[in-house]
C-alpha positions as CSV (number, residue, x, y, z in Angstrom):
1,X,-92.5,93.6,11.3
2,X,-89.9,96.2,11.8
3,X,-91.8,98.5,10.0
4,X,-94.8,97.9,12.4
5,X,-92.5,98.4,15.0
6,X,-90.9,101.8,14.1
7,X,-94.7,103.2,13.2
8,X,-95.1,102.1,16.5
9,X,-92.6,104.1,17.9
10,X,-93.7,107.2,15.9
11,X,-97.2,107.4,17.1
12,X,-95.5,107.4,20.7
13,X,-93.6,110.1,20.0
14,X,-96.2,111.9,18.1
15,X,-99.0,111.0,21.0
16,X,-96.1,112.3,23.3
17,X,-95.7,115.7,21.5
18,X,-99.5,116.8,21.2
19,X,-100.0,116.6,25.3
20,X,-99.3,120.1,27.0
21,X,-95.9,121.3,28.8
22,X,-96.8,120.9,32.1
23,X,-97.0,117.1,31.4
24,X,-93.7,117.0,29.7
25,X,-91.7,115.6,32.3
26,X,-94.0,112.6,33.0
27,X,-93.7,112.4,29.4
28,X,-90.5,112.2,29.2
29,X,-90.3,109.4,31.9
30,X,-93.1,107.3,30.3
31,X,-91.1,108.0,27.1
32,X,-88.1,106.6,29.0
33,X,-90.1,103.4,30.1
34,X,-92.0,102.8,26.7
35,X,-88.1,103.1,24.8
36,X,-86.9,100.1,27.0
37,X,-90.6,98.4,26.6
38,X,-90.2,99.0,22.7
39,X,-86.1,97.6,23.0
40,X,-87.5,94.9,24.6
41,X,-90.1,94.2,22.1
42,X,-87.8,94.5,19.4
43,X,-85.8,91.3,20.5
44,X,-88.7,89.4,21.3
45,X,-90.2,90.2,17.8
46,X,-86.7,89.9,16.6
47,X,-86.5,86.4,18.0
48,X,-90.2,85.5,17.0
49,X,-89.7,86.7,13.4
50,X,-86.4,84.7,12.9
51,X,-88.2,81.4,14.1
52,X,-91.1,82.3,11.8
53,X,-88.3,82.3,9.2
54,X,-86.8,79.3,9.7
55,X,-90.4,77.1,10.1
56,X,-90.7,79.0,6.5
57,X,-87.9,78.1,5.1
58,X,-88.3,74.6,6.4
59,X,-91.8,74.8,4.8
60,X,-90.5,76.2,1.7
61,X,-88.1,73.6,1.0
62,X,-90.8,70.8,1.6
63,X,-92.6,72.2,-0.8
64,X,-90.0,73.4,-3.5
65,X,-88.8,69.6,-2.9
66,X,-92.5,68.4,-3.8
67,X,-93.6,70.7,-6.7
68,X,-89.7,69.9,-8.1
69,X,-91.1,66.3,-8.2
70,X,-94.4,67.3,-9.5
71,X,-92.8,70.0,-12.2
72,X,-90.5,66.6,-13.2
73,X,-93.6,64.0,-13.3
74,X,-95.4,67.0,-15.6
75,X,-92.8,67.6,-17.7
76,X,-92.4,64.0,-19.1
77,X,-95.9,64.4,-20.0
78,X,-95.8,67.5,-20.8
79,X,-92.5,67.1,-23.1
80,X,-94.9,64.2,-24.9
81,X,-97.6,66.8,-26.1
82,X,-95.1,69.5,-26.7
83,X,-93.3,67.7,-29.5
84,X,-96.7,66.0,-30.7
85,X,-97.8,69.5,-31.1
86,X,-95.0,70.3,-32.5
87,X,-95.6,67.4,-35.2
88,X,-99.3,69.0,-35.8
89,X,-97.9,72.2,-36.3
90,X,-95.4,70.8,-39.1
91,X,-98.3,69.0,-40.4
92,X,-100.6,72.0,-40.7
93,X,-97.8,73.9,-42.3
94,X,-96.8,71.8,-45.0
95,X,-100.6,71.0,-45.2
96,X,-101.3,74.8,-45.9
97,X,-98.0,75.4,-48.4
98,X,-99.9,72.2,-50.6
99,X,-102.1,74.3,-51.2
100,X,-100.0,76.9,-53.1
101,X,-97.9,75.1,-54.7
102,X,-98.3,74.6,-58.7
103,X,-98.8,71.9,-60.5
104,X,-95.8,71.7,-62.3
105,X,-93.4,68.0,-62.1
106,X,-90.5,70.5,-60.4
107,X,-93.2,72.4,-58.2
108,X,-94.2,68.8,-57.0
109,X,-90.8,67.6,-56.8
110,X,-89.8,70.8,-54.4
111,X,-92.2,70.5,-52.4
112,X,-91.8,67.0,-51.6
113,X,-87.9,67.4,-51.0
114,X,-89.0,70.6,-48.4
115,X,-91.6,68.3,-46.8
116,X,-88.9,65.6,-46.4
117,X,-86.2,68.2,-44.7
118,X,-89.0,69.4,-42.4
119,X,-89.7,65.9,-41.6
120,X,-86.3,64.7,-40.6
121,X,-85.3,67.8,-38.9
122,X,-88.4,67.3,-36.5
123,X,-87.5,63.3,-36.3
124,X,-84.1,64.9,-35.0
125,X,-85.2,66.8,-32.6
126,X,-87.4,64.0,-31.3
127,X,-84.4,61.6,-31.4
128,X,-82.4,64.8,-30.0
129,X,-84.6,64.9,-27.0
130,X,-84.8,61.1,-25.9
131,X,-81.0,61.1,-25.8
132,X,-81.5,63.3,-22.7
133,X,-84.6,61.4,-21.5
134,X,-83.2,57.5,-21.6
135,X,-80.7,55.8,-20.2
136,X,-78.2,55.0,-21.9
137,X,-78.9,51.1,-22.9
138,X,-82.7,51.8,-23.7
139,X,-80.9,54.8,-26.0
140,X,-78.4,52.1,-27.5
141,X,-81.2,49.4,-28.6
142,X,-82.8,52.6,-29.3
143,X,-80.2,53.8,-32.2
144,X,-79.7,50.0,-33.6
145,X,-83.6,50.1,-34.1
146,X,-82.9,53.6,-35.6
147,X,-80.1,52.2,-38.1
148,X,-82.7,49.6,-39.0
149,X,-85.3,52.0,-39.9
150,X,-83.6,54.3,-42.2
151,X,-82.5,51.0,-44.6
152,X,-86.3,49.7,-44.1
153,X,-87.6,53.1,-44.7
154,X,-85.0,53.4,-48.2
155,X,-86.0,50.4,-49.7
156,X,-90.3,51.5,-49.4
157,X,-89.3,54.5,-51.3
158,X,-87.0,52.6,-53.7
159,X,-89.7,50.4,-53.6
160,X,-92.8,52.9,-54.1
161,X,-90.1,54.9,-57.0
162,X,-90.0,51.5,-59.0
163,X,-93.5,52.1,-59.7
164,X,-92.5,55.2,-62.2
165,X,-89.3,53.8,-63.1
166,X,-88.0,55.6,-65.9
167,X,-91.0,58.1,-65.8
168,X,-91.2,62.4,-64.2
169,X,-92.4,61.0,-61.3
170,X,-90.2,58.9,-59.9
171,X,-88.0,61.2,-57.8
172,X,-90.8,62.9,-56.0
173,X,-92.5,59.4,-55.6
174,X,-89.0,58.4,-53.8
175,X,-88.8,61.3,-51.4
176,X,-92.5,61.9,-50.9
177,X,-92.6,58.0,-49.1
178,X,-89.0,59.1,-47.2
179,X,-91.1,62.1,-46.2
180,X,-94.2,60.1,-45.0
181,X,-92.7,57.6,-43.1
182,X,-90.3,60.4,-41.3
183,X,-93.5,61.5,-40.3
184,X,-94.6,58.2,-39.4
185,X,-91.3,58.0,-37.6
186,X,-91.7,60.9,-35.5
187,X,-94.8,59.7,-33.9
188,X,-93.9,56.7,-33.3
189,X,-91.3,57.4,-31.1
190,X,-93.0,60.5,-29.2
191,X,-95.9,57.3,-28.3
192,X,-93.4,54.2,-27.9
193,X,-90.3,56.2,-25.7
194,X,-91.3,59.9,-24.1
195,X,-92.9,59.3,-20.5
């Protein structure tokens, strides 16, 4: 606005300098007269732009205050397929390395301890991220249904080991059912706790 104003001001004085001498002083008056019209269009612009200010501010918060609760609603949901993406991503991964891997008892037996690690470390960061999301007694219940697990979850690979007892197999057997039911693990608690 104030640059509209000072342009404004500059094509006066410009119009003002291309009439002849003769008109000068009339010039020179009007210039006088336009100067107070212009100072007094400068604090009625002045004065309109600062109310146009503060109705956009006042707008501005409104709506910062209603996309904060939009951004909030979306992000719960959004958080929920982030990590489940996440999940498919790991899948794929470890998917794709099966592929490569040899055939070998200790290639087998690798790959299943890597697919393990991968596994937990994403349940942790899905068991990282609902500490933030839930209050603090749903996150209590939530860690004694945790505890639970892990014992349940040992004694199905103890369980699914026995099958090979004695035999190559029986240690990848172990950790490939603590690997699959990490996995299990994971998305189950993106679905049953992340909004």
């Amino acid at each position: 606005m104030k640059k509209l104003l000072l342009a404004g001001a500059l094509m006066l004085l410009l119009a003002a300098c291309g009439n002849e001498n003769d008109e000068g002083a009339k010039e020179a008056d009007n210039s006088m007269n336009d100067t107070d019209t212009t100072a007094e269009d400068t604090d009625e612009n002045a004065e309109n732009e600062s109310n146009v200010e503060e109705e956009t501010n006042m707008d501005e918060e409104s709506d910062t205050t209603a996309t904060e609760e939009e951004n909030s609603e979306e992000a719960d949901s959004d958080m929920k397929t982030i990590y489940r993406n996440k999940l498919v991503d790991l899948e794929e991964e470890l998917a794709a390395e099966e592929q490569e891997i040899g055939s070998t008892q200790r290639e087998l037996t690798e790959f299943a301890g890597k697919s393990f690690n991968m596994w937990d470390d994403a349940l942790n960061e899905v068991y990282a991220e609902l500490e933030k999301q839930l209050p603090e007694k749903e996150m209590e219940n939530l860690r004694k249904e945790q505890r639970e697990w892990i014992n349940i979850r040992d004694a199905k690979a103890e369980e699914e080991a026995a099958k090979y007892e004695g035999g190559s197999m029986e240690t990848m057997q172990y950790i490939s059912t603590q690997a699959q039911l990490t996995k299990e693990r994971s998305y189950e608690l993106i679905t049953k706790y992340m909004d």
